[in-house]
C-alpha positions as CSV (number, residue, x, y, z in Angstrom):
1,X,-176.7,-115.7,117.6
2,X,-175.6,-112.7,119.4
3,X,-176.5,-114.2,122.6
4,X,-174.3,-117.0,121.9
5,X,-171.2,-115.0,121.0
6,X,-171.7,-113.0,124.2
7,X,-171.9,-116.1,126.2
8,X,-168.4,-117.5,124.4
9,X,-166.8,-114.1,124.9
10,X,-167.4,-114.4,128.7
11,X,-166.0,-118.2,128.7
12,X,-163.0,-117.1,126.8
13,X,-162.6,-113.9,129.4
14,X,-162.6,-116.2,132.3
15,X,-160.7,-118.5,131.2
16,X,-157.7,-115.6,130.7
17,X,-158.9,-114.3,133.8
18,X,-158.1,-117.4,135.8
19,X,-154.8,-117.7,134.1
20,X,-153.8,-114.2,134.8
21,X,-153.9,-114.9,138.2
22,X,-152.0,-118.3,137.9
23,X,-149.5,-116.1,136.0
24,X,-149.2,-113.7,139.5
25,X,-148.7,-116.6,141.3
26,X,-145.9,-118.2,139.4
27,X,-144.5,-115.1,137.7
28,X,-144.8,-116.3,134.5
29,X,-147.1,-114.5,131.6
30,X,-145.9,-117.1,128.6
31,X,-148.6,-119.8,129.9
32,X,-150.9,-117.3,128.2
33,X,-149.5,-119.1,124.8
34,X,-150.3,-122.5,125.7
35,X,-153.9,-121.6,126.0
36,X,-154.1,-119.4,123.0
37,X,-155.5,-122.7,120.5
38,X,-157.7,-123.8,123.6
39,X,-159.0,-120.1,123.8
40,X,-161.0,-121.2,120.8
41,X,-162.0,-124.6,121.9
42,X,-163.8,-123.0,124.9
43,X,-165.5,-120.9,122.7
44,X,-166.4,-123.3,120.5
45,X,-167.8,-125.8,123.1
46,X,-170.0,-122.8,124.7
47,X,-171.7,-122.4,121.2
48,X,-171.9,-126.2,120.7
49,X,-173.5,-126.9,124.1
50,X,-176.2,-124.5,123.8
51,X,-180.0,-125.8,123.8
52,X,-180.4,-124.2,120.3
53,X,-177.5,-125.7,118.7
54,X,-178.3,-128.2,116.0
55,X,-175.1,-131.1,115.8
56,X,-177.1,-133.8,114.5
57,X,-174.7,-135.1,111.7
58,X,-170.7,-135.5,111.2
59,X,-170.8,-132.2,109.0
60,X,-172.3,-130.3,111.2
61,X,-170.3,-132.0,114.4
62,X,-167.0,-131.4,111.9
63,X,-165.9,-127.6,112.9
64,X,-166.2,-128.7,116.4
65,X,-163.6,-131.2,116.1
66,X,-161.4,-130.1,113.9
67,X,-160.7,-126.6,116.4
68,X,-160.5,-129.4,119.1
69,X,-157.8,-131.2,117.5
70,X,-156.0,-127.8,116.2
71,X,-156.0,-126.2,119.7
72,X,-154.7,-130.0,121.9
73,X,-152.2,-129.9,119.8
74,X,-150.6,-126.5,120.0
75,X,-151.3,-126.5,123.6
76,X,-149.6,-129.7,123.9
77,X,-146.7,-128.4,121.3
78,X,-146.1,-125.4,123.1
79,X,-146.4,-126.6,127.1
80,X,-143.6,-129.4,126.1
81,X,-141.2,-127.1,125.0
82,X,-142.0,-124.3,127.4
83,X,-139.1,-123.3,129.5
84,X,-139.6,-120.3,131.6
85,X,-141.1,-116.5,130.7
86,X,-140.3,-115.7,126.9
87,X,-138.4,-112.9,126.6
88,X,-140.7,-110.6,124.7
89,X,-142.8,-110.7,128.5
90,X,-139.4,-110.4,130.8
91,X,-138.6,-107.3,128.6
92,X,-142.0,-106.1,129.5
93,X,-142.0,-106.6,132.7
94,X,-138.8,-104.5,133.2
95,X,-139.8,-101.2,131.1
96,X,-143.2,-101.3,133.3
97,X,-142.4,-102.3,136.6
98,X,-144.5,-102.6,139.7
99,X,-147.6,-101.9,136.9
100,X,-146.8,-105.2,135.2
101,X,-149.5,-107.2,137.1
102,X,-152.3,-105.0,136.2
103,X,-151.2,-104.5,132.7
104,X,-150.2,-107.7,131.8
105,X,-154.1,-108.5,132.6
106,X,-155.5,-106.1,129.5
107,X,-152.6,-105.7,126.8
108,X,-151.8,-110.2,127.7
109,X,-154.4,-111.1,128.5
110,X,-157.4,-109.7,127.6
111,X,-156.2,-108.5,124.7
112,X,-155.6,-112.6,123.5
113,X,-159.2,-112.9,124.7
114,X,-160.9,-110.4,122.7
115,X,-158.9,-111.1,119.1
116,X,-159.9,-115.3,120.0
117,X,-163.7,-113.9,119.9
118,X,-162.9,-111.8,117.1
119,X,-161.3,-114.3,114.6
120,X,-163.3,-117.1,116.1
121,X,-166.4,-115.9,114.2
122,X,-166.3,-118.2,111.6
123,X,-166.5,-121.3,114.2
124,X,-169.8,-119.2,115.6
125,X,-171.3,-119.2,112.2
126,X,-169.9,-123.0,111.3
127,X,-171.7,-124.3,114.1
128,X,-175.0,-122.2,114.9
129,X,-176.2,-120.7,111.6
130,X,-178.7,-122.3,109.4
131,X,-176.7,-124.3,106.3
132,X,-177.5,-127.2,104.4
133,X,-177.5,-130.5,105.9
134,X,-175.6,-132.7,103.9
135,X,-171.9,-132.2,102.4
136,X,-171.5,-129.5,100.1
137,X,-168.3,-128.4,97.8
138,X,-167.3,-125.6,100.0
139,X,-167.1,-128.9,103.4
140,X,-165.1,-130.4,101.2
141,X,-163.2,-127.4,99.9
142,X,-162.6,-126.3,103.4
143,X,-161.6,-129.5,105.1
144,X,-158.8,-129.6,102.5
145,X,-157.9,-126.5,103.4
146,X,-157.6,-127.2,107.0
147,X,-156.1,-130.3,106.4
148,X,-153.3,-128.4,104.2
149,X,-152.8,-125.8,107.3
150,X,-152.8,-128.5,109.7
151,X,-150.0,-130.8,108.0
152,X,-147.8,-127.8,108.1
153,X,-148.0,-126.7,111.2
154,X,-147.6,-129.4,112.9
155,X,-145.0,-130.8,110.7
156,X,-142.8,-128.0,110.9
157,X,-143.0,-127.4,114.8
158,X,-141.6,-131.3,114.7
159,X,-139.3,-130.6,112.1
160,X,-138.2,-127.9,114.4
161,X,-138.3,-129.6,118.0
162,X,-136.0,-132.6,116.1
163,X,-133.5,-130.1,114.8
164,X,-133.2,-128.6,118.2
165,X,-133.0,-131.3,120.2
166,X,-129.4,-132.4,118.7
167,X,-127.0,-130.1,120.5
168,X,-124.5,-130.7,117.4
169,X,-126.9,-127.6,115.6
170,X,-126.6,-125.6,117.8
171,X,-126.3,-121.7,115.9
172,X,-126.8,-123.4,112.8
173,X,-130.3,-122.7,110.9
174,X,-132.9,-125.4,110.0
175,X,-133.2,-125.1,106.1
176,X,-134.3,-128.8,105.5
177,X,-138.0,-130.0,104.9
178,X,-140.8,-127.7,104.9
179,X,-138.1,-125.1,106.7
180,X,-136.1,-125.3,103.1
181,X,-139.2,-123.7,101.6
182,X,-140.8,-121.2,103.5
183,X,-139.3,-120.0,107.0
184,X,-142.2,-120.2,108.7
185,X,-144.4,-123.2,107.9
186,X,-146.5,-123.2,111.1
187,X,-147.3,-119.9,110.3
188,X,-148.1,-120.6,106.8
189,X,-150.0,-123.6,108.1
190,X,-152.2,-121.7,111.1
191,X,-153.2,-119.1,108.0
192,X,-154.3,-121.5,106.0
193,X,-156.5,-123.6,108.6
194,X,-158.3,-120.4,109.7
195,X,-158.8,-120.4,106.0
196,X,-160.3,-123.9,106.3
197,X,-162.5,-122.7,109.1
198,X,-163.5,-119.6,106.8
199,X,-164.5,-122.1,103.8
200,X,-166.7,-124.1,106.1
201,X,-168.6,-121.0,107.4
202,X,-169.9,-120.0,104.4
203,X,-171.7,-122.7,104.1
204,X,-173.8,-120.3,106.4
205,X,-177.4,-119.0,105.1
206,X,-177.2,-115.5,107.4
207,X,-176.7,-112.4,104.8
208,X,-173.6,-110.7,103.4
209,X,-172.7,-109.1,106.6
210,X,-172.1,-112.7,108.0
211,X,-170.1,-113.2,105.4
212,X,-168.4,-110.3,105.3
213,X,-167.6,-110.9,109.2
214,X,-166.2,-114.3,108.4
215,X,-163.7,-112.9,106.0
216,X,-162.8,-110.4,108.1
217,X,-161.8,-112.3,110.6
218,X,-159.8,-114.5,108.4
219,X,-158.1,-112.1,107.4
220,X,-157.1,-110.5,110.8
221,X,-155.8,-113.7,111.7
222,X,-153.7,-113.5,108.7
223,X,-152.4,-109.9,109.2
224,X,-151.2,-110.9,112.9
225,X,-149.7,-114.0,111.5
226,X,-147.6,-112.2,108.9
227,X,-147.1,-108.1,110.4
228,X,-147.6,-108.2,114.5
229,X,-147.2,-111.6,116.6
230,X,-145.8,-113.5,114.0
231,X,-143.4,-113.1,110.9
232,X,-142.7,-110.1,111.2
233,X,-141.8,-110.1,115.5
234,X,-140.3,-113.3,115.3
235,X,-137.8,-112.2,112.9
236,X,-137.2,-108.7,114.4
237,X,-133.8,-109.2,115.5
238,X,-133.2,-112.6,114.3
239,X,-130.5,-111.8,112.0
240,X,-128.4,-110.0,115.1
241,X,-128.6,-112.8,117.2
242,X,-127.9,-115.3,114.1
243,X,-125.5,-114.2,111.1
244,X,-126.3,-117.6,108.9
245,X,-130.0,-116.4,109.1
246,X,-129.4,-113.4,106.9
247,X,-128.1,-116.2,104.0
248,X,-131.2,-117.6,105.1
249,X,-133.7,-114.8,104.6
250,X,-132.0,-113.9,101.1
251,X,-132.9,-117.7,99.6
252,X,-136.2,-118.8,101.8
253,X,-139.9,-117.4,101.5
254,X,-141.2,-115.7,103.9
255,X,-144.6,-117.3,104.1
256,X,-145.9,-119.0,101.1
257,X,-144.3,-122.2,100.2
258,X,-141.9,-121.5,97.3
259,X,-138.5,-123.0,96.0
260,X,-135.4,-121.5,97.6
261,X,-133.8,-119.0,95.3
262,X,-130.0,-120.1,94.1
């Protein structure tokens, strides 16, 4: 299995690779988050299409799909409503220079490459370790999960692209829907399907250290969510650009889905 991994990790390194140099040519480093959800879909598809994988039957073909659907959409999500270098990268590329190029390639780029084969461990284990062949509690358990994270997510980025596309809100903040009760549902939602993919990997048969991996990575997914590219960066300096956000931040969870406080 360690071959296999090896052999995704160079797909996904390519893959940033190529883009890397696309992003030289059109001086734009953001395209790197329209292929962060396909990141995992390559890697995926490298473990799927090897001689030794066994995807006889819809549970075992069901991982495979379900990262397929998770990262078309995003990608799709994100490249419609892409306009331009995000700031966070123009702000970058000012403090660094002439360097930019050459670092944007190992703290962008290959950075996103190495956490994608990191935290996609659990589709590794999903779809090449030995597990029973027929549906089990923790299938079930884990497409529910996934299903949960899913509905969220992409809910709440069409909450959002509605509320933005009518000018008349323009410096007002979305506190309706899924956005009244936590004020970040795709967050909330990406956490949770990782979660999903988690459940279905233990369905694995490959010792406690595969599980312990699997949770790991889980987990570090959930950390960046919440504490580094997330939460906790979107909302940096959100409150100085926005006054009604503040209002916002004293009445709305964070993260977890929870009535708004009077």
């Amino acid at each position: 299995m360690l071959e296999a991994w090896l052999v995704g990790v160079a797909w996904v390194f390519a893959m940033m690779t190529v883009l890397w140099l696309v992003s030289l040519r059109i001086e734009d480093v953001s395209i790197i988050d329209i292929a962060w959800g396909p990141a995992f879909a390559v890697a995926a598809w490298s473990y799927a299409l090897r001689g030794d994988a066994v995807l006889d039957s819809p549970v075992r073909l069901l991982p495979l799909v379900l990262v397929t659907v998770w990262a078309l959409r995003l990608a799709l999500h994100i490249g419609l409503r892409h306009q331009g270098e995000d700031r966070r990268y123009q702000k970058m590329r000012k403090a660094v220079g002439a360097t930019f190029r050459w670092r944007s390639l190992v703290t962008v780029f290959f950075l996103q490459a190495a956490l994608a084969s990191v935290i996609g461990l659990p589709l590794l284990f999903a779809l090449l370790a030995p597990r029973p062949d027929t549906w089990t509690a923790l299938d079930v358990a884990g497409l529910l999960i996934w299903l949960v994270g899913f509905s969220f997510e992409a809910l709440g980025d069409w909450q959002l692209t509605r509320f933005r596309a009518d000018s008349s809100n323009r410096g007002k903040v979305l506190n309706t829907g899924l956005w009244r009760y936590t004020r970040h549902p795709n967050y909330f939602g990406d956490a949770c399907l990782w979660w999903g993919f988690g459940v279905l990997a233990l369905n694995a048969q490959g010792g406690l250290m595969l599980h312990v991996a699997t949770v790991f990575s889980v987990l570090l997914m959930t950390f960046f969510l919440l504490r580094v590219s997330g939460v906790t960066l979107l909302e940096r300096d959100i409150s100085e650009r926005r006054p009604a956000y503040r209002e916002y931040i004293e009445r709305t969870s964070a993260f977890i889905p929870w009535p708004p406080k009077a």
